[in-house]
C-alpha positions in Angstrom: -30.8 72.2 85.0 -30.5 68.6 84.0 -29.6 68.0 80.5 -32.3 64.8 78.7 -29.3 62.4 78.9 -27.8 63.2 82.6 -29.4 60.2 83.9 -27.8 60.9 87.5 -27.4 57.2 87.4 -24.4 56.2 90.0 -22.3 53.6 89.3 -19.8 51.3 91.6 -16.6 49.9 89.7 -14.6 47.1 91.2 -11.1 46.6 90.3 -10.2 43.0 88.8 -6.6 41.7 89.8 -4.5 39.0 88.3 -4.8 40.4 84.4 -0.9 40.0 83.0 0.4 40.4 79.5 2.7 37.8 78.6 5.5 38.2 75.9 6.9 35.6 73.5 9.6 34.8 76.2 7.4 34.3 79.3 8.1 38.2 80.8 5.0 39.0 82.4 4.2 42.8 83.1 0.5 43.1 85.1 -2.4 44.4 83.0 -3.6 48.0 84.4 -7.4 48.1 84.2 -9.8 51.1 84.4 -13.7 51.9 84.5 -14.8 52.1 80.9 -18.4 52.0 79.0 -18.3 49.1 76.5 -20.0 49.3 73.3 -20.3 45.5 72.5 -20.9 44.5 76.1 -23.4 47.8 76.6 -22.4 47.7 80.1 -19.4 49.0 82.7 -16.6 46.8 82.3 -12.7 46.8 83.3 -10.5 48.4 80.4 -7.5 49.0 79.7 -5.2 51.8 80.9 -2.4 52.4 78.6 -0.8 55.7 80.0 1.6 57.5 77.7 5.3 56.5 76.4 6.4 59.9 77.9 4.4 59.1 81.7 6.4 55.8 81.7 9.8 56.7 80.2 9.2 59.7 83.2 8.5 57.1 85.7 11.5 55.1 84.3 13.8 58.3 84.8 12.9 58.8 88.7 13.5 55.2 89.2 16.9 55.4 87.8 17.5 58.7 89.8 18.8 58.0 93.3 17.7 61.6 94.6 14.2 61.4 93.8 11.8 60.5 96.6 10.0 57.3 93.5 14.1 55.7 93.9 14.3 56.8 97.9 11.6 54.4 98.5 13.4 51.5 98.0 17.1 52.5 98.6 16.3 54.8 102.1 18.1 52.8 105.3 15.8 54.4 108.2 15.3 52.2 111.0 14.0 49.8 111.0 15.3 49.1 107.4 18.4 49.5 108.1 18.8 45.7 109.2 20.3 43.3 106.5 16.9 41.5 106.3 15.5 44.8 105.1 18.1 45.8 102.9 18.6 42.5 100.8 14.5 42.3 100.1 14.6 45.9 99.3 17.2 46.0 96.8 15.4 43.5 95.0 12.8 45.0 94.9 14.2 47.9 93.8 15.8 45.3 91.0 12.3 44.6 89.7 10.9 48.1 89.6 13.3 49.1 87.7 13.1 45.5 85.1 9.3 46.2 85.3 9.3 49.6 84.1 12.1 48.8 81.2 9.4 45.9 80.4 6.6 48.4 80.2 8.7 51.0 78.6 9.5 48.6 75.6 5.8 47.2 75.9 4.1 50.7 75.6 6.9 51.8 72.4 5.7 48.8 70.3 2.2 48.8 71.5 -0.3 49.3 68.5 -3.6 48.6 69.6 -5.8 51.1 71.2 -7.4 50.0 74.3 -9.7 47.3 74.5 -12.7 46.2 77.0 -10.9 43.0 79.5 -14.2 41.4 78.8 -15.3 40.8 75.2 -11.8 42.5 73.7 -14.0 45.7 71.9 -12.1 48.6 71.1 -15.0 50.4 71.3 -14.6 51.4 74.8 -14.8 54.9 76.3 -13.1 55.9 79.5 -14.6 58.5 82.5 -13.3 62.0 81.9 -10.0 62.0 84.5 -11.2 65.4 86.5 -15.0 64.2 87.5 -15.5 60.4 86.8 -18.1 61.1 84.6 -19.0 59.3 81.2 -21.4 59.1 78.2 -22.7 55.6 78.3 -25.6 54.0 76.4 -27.7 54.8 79.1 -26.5 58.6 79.2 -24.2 60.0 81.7 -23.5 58.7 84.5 -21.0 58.8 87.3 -18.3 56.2 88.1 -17.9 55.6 91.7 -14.3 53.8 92.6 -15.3 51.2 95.6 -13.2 48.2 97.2 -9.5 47.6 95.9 -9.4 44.8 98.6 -12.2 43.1 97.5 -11.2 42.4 94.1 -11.1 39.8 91.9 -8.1 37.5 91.3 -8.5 36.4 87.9 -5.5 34.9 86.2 -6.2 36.1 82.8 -3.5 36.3 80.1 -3.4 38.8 77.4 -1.2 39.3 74.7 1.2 42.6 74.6 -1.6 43.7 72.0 -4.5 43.3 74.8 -5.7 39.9 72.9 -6.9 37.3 75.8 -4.7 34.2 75.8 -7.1 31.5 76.1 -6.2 29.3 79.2 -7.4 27.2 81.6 -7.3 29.6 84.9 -9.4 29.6 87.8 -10.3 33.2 89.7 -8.9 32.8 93.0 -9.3 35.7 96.4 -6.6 38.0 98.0 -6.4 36.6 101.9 -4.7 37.4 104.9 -2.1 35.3 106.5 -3.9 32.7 108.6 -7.2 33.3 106.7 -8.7 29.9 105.3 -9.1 30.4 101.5 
């Protein structure tokens, strides 16, 4: 039996890229987004994900631990990346996980602002439920349909570590392959 307000409406969400909070010093950590029902825009919009102090001081931990398989993947020497080529780039890389997650560590302990719509910068957002990608919307429920990663949006947007947008000039711009015209 339906219920009056499952509308079995299916929706498609598409990822936007390029969000990044900036700090006073210049640091810049990227913006997670996330399907979400704004109240303001009374439409789907990208949100913010802000996970839990404990899910990125846990993340933190298994990057600072060189037996777990999260620090492995940067640090393991298997051919082919066993070449000095390989190594250099991967322990920098390694380098920057671990200043990223420190970054978003300190971000997330000071963070006081719930999350906010990417769009209009609402609070009054609501997020799918994590085990079926369903939501209560102003249309009624609906489902939310993750579709094309690859295909999203580039849009150089700058936020402030409280999820304020940082009004600048930017210009969207598109994720290409190597010898793909622009």
């Amino acid at each position: 039996m339906r219920l009056p307000w499952d509308t079995g409406e299916k929706i498609e969400w598409y990822d936007m890229r390029g969000l990044y909070y900036e700090f006073e010093w210049g640091a810049t950590i990227d913006v997670w987004p996330t399907p979400a029902w704004c109240d303001q825009c009374q439409d789907f919009v990208n949100g913010e994900m802000i996970p839990s102090l404990q899910s990125l001081e846990d993340e933190l931990a298994q990057l600072r631990d060189p037996t777990s398989a999260r620090s492995r993947f940067y640090t393991d020497d298997e051919p082919p990346f066993d070449e000095p080529l390989y190594r250099a780039r991967s322990k920098q890389l390694y380098a920057n996980a671990i200043n990223e997650a420190e970054l978003r560590v300190d971000w997330r302990r000071d963070r006081a602002a719930p999350p906010k719509c990417l769009l209009c910068g609402s609070a009054k957002v609501t997020f799918p439920d994590e085990t079926n990608a369903t939501m209560m919307t102003g249309r009624g429920l609906v489902e939310v349909k993750m579709a094309g990663f690859c295909s999203a949006v580039f849009m150089n947007w700058f936020f402030t570590p409280e999820g304020d947008r940082i009004p600048r000039k930017t210009r969207p711009s598109y994720w290409h392959l190597p010898g793909e015209d622009p």
